[in-house]
C-alpha positions as CSV (number, residue, x, y, z in Angstrom):
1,X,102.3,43.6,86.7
2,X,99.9,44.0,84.2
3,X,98.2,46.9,86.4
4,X,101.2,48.7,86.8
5,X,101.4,48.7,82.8
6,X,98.0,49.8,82.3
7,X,98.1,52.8,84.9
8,X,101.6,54.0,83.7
9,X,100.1,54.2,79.7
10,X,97.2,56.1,81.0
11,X,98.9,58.0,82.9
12,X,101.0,59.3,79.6
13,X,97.9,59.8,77.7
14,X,96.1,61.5,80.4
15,X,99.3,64.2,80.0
16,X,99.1,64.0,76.2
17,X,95.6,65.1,76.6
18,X,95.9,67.7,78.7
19,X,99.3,69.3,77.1
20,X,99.3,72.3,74.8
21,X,99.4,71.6,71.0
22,X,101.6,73.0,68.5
23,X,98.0,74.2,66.8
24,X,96.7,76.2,70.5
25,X,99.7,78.1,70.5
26,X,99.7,78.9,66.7
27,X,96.3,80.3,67.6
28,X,97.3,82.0,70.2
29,X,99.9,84.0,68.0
30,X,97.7,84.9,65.1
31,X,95.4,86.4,67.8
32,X,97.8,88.5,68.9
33,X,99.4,89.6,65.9
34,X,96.4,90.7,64.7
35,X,95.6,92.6,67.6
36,X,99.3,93.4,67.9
37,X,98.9,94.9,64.2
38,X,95.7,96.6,64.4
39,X,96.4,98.2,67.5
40,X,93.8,96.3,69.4
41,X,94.4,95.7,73.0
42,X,91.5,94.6,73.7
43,X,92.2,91.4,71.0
44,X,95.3,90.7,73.3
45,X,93.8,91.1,76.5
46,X,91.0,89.0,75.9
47,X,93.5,85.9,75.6
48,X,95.0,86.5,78.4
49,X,94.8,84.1,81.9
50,X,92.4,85.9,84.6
51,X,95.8,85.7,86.7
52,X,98.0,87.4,83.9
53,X,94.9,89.9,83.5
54,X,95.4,91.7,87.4
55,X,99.3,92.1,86.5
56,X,99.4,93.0,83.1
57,X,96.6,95.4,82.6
58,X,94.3,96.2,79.6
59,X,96.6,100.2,79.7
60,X,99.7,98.1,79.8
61,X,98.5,96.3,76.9
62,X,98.0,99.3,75.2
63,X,101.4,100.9,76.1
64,X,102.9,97.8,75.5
65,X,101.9,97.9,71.9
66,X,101.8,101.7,71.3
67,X,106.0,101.6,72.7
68,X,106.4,98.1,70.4
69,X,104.7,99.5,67.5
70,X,106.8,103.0,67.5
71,X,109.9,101.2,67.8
72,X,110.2,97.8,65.9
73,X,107.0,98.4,63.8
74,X,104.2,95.8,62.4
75,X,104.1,92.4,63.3
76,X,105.5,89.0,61.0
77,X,106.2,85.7,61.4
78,X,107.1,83.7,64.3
79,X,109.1,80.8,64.5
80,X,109.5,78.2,67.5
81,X,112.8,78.2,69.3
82,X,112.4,76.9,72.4
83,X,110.2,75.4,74.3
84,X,111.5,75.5,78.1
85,X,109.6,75.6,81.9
86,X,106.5,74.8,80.8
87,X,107.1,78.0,77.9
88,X,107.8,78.5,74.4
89,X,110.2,81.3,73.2
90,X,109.2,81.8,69.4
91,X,111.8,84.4,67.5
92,X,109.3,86.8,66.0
93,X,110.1,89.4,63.3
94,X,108.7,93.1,63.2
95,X,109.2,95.4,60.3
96,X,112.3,96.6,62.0
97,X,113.8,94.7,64.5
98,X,113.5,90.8,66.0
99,X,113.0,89.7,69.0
100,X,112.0,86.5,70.9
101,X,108.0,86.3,71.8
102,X,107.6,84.4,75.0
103,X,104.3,82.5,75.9
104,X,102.8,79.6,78.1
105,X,99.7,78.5,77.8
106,X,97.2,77.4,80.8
107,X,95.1,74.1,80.4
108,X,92.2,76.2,79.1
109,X,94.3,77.6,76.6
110,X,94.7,81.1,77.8
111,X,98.2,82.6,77.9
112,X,99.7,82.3,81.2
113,X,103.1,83.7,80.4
114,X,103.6,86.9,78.4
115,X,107.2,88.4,77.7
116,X,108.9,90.2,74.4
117,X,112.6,90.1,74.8
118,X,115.4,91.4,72.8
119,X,117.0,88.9,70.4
C-alpha cells in the first residue's frame, strides 16, 4: 500500500517538474513583444520549436508582423485567459485593436503553438 502511495506522489511531482510555469511563459511574451515591437523577426523566430520553425517561416514571421503592425499597431499588455489543450490563450492589447495571443510551450521551453486570433 505504502508503494502504491509513494509512486502516485512522485509521479505528480515528476509532472509538476516538467510543466510550464506561469514565469516561462511570461518570458516567452516579453520576447516576443519586443521583437513584435521592434520589428524583429528574427527575436520571434528564435523562440520558436524546430517543429513550429519548418511551418511557420522566418518570411512568415516577418509578414506576420509587418500585416499585425499596419493594422492593430504596437504591442501592450497581455493577460491570461485560458489555459486549454495543453495552450494558453492570453487577451493581448495593440495600440488599436485586441486580440487573443495563443501559445504552448514544449518541455524545453520553446513555443510549440503560435496563433493571433480576433477577440
Amino acid at each position: 500500500m505504502n508503494k502504491i502511495t509513494y509512486t502516485i506522489v512522485l509521479l505528480c511531482f515528476v509532472q509538476f517538474g516538467f510543466s510550464q510555469t506561469d514565469n516561462d511563459y511570461q518570458t516567452i511574451i516579453t520576447t516576443i513583444s519586443e521583437g513584435y515591437n521592434a520589428k524583429d523577426a528574427n527575436k520571434i523566430f528564435s523562440v520558436f520549436s524546430a517543429d513550429l520553425q519548418s511551418t511557420f517561416s522566418l518570411d512568415k514571421v516577418k509578414s506576420f508582423i509587418e500585416e499585425n503592425h499596419a493594422s492593430k499597431g504596437t504591442m501592450s499588455e497581455s493577460t491570461l485567459l485560458v489555459e486549454e489543450d495543453g495552450n494558453r490563450r492570453y487577451l493581448t492589447e495593440f495600440e488599436n485593436a485586441s486580440s487573443v495571443l495563443v501559445l504552448g510551450l514544449s518541455s524545453d521551453n520553446k513555443v510549440k503553438t503560435f496563433a493571433l486570433e480576433e477577440y
